[in-house]
PDB file of N, CA, C and O in Angstrom, chain B, residues numbered from 101:
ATOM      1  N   UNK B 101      41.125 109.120 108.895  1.00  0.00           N
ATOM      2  CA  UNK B 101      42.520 108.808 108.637  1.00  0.00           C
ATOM      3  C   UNK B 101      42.736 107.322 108.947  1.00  0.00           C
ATOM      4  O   UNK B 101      42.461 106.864 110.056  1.00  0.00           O
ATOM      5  N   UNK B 102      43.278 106.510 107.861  1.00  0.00           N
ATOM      6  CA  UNK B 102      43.349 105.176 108.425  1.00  0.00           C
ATOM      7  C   UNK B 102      44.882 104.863 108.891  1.00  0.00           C
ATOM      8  O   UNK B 102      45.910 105.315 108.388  1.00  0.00           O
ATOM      9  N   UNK B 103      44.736 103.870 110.105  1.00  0.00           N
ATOM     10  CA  UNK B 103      46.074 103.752 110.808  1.00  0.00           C
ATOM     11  C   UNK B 103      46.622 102.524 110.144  1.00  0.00           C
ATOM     12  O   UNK B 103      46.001 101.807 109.359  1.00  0.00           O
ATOM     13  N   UNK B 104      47.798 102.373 110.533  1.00  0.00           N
ATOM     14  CA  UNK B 104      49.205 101.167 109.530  1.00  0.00           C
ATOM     15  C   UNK B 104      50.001 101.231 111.119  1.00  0.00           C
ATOM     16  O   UNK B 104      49.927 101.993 112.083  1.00  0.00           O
ATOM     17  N   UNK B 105      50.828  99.915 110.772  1.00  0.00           N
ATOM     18  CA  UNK B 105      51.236  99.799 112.030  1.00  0.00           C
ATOM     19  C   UNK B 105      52.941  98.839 111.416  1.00  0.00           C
ATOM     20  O   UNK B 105      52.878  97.973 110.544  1.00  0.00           O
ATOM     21  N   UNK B 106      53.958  99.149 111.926  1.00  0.00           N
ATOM     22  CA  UNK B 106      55.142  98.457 111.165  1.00  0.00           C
ATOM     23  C   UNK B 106      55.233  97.796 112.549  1.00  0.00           C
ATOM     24  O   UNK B 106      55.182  98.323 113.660  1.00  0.00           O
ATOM     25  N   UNK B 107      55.414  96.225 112.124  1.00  0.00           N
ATOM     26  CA  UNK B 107      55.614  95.255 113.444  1.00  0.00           C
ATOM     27  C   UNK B 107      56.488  94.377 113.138  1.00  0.00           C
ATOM     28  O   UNK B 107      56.724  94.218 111.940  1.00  0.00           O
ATOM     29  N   UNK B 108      57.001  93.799 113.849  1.00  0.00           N
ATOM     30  CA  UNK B 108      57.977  92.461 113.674  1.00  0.00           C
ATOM     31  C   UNK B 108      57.253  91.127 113.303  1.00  0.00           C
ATOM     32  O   UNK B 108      56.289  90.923 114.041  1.00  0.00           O
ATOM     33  N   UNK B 109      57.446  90.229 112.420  1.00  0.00           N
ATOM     34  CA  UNK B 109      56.414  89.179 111.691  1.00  0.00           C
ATOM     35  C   UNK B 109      57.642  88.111 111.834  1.00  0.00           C
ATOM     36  O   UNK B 109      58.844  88.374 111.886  1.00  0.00           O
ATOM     37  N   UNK B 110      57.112  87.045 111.874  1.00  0.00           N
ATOM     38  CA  UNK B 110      57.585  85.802 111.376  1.00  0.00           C
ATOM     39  C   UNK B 110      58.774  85.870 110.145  1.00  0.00           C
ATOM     40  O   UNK B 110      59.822  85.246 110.307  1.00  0.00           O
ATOM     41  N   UNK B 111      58.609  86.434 109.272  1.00  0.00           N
ATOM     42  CA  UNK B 111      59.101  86.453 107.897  1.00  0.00           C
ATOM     43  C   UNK B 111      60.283  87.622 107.738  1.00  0.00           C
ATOM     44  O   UNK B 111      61.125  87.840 106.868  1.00  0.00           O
ATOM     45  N   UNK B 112      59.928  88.288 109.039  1.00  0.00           N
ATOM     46  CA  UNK B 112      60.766  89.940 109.360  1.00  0.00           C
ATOM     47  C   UNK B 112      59.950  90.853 109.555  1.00  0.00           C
ATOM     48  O   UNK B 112      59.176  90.832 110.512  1.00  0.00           O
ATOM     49  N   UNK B 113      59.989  91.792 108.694  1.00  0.00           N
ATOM     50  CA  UNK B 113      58.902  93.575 109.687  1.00  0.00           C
ATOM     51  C   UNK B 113      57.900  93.541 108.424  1.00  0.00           C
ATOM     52  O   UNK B 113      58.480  93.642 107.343  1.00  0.00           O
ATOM     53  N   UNK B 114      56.411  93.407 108.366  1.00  0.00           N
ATOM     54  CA  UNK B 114      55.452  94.385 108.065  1.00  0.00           C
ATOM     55  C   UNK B 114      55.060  95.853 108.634  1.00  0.00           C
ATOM     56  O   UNK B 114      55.333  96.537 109.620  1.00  0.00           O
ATOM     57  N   UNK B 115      54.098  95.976 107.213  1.00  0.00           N
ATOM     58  CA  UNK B 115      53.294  96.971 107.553  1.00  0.00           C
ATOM     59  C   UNK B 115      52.001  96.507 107.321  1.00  0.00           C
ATOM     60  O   UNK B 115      51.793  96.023 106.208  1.00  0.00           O
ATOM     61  N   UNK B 116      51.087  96.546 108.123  1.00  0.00           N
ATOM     62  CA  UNK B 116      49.939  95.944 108.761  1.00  0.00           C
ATOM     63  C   UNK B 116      48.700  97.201 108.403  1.00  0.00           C
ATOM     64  O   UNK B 116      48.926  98.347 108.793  1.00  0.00           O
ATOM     65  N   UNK B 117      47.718  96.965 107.829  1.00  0.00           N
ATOM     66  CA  UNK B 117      46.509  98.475 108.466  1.00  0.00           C
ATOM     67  C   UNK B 117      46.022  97.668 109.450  1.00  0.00           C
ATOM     68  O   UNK B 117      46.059  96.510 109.865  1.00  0.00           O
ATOM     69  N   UNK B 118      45.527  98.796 109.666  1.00  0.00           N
ATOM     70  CA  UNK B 118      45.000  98.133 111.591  1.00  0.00           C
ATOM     71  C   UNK B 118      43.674  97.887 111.761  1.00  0.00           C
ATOM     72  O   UNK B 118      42.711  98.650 111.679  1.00  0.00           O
ATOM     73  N   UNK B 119      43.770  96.297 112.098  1.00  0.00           N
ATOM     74  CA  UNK B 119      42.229  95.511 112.139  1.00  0.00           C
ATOM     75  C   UNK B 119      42.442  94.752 111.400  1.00  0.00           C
ATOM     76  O   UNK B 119      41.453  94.110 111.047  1.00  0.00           O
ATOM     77  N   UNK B 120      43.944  94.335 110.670  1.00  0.00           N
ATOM     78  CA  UNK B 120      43.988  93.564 109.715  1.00  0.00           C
ATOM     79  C   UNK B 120      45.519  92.462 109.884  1.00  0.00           C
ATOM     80  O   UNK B 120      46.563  92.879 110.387  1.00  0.00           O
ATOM     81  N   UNK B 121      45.379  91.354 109.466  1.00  0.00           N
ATOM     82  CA  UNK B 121      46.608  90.135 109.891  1.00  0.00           C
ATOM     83  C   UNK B 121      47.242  90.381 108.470  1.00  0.00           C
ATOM     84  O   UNK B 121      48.405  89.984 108.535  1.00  0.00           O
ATOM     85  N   UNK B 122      46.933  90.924 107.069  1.00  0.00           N
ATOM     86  CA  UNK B 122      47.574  90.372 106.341  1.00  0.00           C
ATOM     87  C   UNK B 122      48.639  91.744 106.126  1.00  0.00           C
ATOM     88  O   UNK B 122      48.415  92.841 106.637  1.00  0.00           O
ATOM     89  N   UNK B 123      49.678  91.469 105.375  1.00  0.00           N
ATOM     90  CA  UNK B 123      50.689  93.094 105.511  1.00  0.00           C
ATOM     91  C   UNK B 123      50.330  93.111 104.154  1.00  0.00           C
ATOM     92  O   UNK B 123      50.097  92.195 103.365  1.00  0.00           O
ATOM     93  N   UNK B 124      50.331  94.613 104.008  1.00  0.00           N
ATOM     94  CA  UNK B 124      50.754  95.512 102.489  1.00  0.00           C
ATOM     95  C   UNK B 124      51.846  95.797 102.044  1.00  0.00           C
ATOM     96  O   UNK B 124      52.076  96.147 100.886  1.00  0.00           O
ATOM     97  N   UNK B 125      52.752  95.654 103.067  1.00  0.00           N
ATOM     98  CA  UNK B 125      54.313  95.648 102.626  1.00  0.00           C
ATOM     99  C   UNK B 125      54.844  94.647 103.711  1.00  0.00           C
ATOM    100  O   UNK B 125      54.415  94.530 104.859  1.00  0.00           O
ATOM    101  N   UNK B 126      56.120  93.772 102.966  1.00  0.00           N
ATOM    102  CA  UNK B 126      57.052  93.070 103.972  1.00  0.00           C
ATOM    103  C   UNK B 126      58.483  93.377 103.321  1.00  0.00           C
ATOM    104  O   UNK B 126      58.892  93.763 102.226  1.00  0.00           O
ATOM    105  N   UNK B 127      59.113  92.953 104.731  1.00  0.00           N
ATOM    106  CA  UNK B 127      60.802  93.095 104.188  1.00  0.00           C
ATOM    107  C   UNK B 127      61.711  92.833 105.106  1.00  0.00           C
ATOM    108  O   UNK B 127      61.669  93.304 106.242  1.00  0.00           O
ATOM    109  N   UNK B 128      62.529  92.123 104.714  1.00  0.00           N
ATOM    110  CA  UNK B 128      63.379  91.449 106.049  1.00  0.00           C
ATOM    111  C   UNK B 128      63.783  92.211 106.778  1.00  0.00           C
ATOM    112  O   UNK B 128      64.042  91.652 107.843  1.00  0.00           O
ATOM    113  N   UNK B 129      64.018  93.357 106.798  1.00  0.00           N
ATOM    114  CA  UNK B 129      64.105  94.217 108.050  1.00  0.00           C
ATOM    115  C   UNK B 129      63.770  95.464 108.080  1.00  0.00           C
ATOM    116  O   UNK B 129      63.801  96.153 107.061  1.00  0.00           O
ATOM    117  N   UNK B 130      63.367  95.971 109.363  1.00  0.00           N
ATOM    118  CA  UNK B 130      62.522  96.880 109.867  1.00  0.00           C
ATOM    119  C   UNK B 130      62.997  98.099 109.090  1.00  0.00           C
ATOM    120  O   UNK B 130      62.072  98.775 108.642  1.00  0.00           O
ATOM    121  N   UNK B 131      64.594  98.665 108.747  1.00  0.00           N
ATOM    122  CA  UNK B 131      65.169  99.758 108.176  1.00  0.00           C
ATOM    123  C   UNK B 131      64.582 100.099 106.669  1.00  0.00           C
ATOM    124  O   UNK B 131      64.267 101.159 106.127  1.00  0.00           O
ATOM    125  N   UNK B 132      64.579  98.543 106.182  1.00  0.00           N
ATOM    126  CA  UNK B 132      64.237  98.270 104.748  1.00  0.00           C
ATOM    127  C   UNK B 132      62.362  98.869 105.092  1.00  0.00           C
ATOM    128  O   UNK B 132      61.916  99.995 104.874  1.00  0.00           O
ATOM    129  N   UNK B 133      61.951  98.205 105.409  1.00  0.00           N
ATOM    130  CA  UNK B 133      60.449  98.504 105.278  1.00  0.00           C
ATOM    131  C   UNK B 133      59.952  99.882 105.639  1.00  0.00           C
ATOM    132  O   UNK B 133      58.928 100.352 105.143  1.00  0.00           O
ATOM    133  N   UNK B 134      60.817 100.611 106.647  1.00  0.00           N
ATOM    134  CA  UNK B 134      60.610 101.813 106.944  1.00  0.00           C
ATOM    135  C   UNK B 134      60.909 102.887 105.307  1.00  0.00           C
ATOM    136  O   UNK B 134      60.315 103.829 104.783  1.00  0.00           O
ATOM    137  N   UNK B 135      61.918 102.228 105.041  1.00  0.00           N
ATOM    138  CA  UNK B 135      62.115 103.431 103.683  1.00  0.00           C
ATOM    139  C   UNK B 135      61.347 102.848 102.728  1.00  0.00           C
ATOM    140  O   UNK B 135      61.611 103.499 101.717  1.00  0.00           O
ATOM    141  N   UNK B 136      60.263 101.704 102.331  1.00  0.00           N
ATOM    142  CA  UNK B 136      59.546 101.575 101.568  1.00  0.00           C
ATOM    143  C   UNK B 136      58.284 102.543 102.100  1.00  0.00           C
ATOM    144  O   UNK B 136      57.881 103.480 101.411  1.00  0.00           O
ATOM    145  N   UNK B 137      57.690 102.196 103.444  1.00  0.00           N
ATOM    146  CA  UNK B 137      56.579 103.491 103.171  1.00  0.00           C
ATOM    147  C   UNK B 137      55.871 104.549 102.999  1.00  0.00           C
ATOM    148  O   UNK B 137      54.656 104.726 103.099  1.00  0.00           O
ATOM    149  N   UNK B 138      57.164 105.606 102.594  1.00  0.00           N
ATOM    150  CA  UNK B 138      56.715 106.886 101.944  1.00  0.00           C
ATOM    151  C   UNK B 138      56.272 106.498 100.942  1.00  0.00           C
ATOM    152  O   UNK B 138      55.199 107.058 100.720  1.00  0.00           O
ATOM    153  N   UNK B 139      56.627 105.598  99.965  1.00  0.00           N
ATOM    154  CA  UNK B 139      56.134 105.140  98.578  1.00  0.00           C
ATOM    155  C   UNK B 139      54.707 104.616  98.750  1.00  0.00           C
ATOM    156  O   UNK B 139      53.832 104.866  97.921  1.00  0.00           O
ATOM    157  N   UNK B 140      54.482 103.838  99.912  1.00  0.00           N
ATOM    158  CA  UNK B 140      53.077 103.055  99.688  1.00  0.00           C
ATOM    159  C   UNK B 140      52.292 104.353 100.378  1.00  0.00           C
ATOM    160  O   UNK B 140      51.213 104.634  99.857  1.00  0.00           O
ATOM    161  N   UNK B 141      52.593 104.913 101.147  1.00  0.00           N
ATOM    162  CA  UNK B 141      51.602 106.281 101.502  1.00  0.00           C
ATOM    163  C   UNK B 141      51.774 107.019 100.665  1.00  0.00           C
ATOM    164  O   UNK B 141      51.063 107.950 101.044  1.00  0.00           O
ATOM    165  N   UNK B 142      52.251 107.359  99.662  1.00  0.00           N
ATOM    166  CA  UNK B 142      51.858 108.244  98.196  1.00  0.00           C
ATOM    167  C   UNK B 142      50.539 108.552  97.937  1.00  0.00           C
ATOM    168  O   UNK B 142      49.936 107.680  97.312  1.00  0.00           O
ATOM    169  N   UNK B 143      49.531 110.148  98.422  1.00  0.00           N
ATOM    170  CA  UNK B 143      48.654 110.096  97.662  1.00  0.00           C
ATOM    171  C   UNK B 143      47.742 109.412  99.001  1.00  0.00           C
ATOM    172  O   UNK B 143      46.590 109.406  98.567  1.00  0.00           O
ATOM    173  N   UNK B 144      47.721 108.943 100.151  1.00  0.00           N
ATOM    174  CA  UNK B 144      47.336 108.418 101.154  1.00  0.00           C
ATOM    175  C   UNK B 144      46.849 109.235 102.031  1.00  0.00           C
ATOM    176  O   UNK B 144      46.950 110.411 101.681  1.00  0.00           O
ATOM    177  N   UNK B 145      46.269 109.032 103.223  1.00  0.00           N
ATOM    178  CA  UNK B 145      46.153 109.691 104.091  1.00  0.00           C
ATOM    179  C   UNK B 145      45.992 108.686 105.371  1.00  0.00           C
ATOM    180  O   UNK B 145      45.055 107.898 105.499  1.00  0.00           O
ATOM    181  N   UNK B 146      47.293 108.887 106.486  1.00  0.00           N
ATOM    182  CA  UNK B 146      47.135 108.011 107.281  1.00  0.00           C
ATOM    183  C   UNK B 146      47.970 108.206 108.033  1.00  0.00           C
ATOM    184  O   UNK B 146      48.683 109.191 107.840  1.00  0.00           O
ATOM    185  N   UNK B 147      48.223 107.315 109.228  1.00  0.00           N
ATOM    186  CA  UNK B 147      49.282 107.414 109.928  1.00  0.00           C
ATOM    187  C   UNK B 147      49.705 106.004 110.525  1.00  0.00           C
ATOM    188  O   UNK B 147      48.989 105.213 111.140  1.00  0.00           O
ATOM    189  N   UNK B 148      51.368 105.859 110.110  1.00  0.00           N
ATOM    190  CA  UNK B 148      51.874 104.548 110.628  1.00  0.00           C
ATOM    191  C   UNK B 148      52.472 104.935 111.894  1.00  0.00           C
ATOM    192  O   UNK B 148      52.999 106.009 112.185  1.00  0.00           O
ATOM    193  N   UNK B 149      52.323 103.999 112.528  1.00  0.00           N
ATOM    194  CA  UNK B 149      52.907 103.652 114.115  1.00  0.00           C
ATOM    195  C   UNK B 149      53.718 102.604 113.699  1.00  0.00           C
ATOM    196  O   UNK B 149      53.332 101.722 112.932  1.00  0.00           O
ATOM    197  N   UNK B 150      55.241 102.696 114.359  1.00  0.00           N
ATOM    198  CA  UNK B 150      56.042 101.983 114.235  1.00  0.00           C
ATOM    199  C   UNK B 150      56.638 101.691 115.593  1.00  0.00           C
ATOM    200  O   UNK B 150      57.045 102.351 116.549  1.00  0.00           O
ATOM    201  N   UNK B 151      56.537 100.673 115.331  1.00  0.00           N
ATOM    202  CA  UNK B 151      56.880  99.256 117.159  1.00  0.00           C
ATOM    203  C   UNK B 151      58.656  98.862 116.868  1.00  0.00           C
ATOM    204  O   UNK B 151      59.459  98.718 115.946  1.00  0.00           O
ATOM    205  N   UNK B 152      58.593  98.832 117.873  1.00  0.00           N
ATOM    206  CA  UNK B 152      60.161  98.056 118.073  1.00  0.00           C
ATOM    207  C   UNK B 152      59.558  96.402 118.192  1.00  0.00           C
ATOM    208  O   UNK B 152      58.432  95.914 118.282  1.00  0.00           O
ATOM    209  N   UNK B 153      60.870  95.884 118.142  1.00  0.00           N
ATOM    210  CA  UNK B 153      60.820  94.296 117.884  1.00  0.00           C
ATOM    211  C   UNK B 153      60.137  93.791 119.337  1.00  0.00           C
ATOM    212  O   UNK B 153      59.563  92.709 119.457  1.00  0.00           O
ATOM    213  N   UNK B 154      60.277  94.621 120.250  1.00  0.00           N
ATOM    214  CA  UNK B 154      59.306  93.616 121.290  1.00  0.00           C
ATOM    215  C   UNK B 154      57.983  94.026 121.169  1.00  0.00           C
ATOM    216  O   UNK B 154      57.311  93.563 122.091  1.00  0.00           O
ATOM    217  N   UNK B 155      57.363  94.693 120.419  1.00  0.00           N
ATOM    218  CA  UNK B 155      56.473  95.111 120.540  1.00  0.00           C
ATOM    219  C   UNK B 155      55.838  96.356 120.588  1.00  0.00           C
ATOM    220  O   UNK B 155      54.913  96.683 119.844  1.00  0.00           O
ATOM    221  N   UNK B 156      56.574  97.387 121.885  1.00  0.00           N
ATOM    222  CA  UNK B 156      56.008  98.566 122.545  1.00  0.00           C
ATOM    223  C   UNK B 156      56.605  99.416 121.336  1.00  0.00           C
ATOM    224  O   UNK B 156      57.692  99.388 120.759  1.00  0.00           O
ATOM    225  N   UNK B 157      55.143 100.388 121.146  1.00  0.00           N
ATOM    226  CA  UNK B 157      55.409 101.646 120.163  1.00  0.00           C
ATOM    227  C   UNK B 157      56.727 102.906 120.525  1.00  0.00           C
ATOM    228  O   UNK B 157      57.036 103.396 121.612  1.00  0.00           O
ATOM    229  N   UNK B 158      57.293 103.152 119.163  1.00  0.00           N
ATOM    230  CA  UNK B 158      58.451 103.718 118.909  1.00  0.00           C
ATOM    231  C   UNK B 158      58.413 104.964 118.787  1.00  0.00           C
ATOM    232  O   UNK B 158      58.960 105.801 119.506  1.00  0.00           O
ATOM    233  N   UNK B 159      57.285 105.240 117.194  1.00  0.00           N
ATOM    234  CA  UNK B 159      57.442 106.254 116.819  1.00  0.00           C
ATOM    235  C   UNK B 159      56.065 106.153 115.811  1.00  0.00           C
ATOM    236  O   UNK B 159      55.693 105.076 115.346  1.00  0.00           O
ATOM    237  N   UNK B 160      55.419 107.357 115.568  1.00  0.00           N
ATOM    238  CA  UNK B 160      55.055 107.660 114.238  1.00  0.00           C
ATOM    239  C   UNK B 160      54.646 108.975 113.657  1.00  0.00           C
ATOM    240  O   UNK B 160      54.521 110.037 114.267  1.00  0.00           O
ATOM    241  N   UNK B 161      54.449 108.734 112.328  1.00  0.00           N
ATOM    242  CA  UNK B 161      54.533 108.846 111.225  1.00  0.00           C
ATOM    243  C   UNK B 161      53.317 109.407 110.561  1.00  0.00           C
ATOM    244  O   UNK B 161      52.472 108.523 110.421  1.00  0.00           O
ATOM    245  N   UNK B 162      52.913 110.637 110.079  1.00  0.00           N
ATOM    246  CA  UNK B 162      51.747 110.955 109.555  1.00  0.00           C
ATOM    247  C   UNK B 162      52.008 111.713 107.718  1.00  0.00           C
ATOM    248  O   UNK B 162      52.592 112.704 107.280  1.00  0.00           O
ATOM    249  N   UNK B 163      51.279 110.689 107.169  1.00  0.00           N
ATOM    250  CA  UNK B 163      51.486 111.187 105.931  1.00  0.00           C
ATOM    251  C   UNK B 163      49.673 111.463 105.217  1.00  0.00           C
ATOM    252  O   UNK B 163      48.647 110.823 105.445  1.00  0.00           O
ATOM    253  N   UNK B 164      49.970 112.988 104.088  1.00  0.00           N
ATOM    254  CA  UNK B 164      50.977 113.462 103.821  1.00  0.00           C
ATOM    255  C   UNK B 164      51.613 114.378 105.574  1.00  0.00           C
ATOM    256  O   UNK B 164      51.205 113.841 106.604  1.00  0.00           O
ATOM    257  N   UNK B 165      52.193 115.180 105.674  1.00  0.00           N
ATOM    258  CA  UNK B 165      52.961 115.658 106.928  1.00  0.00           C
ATOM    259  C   UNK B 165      51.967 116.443 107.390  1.00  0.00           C
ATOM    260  O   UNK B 165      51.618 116.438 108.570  1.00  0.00           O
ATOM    261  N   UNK B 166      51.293 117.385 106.223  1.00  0.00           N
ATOM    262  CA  UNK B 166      50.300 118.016 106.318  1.00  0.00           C
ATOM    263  C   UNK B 166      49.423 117.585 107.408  1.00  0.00           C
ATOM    264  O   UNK B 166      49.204 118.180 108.464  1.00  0.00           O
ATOM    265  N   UNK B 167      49.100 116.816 107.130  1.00  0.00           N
ATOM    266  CA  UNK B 167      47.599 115.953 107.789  1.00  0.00           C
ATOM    267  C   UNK B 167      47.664 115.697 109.209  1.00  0.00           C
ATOM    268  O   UNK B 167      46.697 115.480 109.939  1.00  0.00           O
ATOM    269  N   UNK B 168      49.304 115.754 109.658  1.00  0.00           N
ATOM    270  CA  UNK B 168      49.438 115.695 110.965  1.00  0.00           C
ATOM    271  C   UNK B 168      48.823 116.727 111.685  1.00  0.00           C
ATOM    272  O   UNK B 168      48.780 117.925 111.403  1.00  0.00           O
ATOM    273  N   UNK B 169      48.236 115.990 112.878  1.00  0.00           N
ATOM    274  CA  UNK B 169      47.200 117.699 113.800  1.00  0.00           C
ATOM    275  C   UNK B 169      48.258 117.861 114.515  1.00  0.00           C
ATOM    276  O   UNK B 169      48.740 118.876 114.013  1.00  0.00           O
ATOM    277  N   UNK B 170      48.814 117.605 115.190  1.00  0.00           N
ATOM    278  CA  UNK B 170      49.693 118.330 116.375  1.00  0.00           C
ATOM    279  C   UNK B 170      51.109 118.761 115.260  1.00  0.00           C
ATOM    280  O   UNK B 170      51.354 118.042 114.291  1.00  0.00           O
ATOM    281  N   UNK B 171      51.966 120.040 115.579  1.00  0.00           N
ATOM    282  CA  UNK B 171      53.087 120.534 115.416  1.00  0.00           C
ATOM    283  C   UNK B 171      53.629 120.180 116.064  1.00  0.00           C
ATOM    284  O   UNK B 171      54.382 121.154 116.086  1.00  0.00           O
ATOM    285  N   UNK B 172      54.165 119.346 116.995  1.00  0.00           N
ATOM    286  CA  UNK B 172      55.079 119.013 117.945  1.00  0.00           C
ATOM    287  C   UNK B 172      56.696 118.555 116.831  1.00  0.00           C
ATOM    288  O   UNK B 172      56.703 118.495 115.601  1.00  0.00           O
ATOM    289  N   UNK B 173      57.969 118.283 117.833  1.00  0.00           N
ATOM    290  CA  UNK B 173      58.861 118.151 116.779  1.00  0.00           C
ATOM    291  C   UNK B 173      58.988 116.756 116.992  1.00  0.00           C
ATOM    292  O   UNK B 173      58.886 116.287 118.126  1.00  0.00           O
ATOM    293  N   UNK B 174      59.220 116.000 115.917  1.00  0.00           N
ATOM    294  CA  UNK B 174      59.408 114.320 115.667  1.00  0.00           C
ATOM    295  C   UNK B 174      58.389 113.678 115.078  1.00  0.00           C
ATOM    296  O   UNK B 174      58.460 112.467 114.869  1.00  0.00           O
TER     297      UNK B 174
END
């Protein structure tokens, strides 16, 4: 499963794969970029971790939902 990571950038929020500086998606803000990546995980298998603006992890995200191992709720 490859990991993605939504971070705060210079330019506003990417989405990053992890091990990597350049983003696959940008967008001036974090709300905006969050509702772009169901579209770029289409057909994917992965999971984004999403950071708040200082940094420390928020939340994530396993697509398709399926693929998530734990049932937990969130």
């Amino acid at each position: 499963m490859q990991n993605y990571h939504v971070k705060q950038v210079d330019a506003g929020w990417a989405l990053l794969e992890e091990g990597s500086t350049r983003a696959v998606l940008e967008a001036p803000t974090k709300d905006e970029l969050v509702r772009q990546v169901p579209g770029y995980m289409a057909g994917k298998v992965g999971s984004v971790k999403i950071h708040r603006a200082d940094g420390t992890f928020e939340e994530e995200r396993t697509y398709p939902r399926a693929a998530d191992p734990s049932r937990s709720p969130g």
